[in-house]
N, C-alpha and C positions, 0 to 999 in steps of 0.2 A: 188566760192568754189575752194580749191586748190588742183591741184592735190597728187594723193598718192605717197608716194616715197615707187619705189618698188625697195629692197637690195635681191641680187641673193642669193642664196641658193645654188650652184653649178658653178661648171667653164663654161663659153659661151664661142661664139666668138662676139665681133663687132670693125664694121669699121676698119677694116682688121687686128682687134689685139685679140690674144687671152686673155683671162682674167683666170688666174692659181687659182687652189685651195686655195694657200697661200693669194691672191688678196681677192679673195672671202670673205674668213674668215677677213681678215683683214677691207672692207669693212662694215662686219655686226657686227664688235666689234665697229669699230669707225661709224655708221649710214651713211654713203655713198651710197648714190643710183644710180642706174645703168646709169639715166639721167645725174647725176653730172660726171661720168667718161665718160659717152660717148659727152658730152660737151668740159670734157679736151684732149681728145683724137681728136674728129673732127674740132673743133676751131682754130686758130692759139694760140700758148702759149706767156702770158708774158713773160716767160725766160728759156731756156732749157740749162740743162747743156750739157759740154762736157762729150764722152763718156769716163766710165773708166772701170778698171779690176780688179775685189776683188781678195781675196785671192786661190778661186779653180780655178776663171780663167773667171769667168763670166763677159763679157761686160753688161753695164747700162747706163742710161741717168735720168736723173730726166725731168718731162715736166711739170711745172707750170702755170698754167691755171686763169685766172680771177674770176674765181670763187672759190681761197683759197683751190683749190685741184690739190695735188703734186700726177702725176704717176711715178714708177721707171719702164721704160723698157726695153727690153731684144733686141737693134735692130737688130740680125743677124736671128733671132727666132718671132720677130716680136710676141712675149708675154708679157701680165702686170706682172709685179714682186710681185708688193707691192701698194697700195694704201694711203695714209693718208692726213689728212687738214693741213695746214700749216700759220705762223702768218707773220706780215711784218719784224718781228727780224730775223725768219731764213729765210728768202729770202735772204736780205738783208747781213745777215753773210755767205749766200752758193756763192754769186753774191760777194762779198768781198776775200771770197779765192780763187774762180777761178780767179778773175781777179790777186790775188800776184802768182797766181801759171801759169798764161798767156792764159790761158784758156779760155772757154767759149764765150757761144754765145749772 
């Protein structure tokens, strides 16, 4: 029988990252269960980007995980941004402009 996929209902903490309100929401519009993020978070990642600095000023990294699910976090704050699932076209195009722009890991 397979287990339930349980999707939060409010902000946690795990594996030493917080998981924001805006995470949250975004995990239970897209079905992302709490197992699926805390896999991408304690696993080593397929491909993590370089960190960058949006427009107010917020450092990010994207962390790609083997199991088709992309975190955006916050490393100085050590919080989830954003959660969503991701296809092998935008890996593929995220891992193509860092590398023209010298980037990434």
């Amino acid at each position: 029988m397979p287990r339930k996929k349980i999707i939060p209902k409010k902000p946690y903490n795990t594996s030493g990252y917080y998981v924001t309100s805006h995470a949250v929401r975004r995990m239970q519009e897209r079905k992302i269960s709490k197992g699926e993020l805390g896999i991408n978070l304690r696993k080593k990642p397929r491909y993590r980007t370089a960190i960058h600095v949006n427009e107010p000023g917020k450092p990010s990294y994207g962390r790609f995980s083997w199991n088709k699910i992309c975190s955006v976090i916050n490393p100085f704050m050590k919080c989830v941004a954003t959660v969503f699932r991701y296809g092998e076209s935008t890996l593929r195009r995220i891992m193509k402009k860092e590398r023209k722009n010298g980037k990434g890991k």
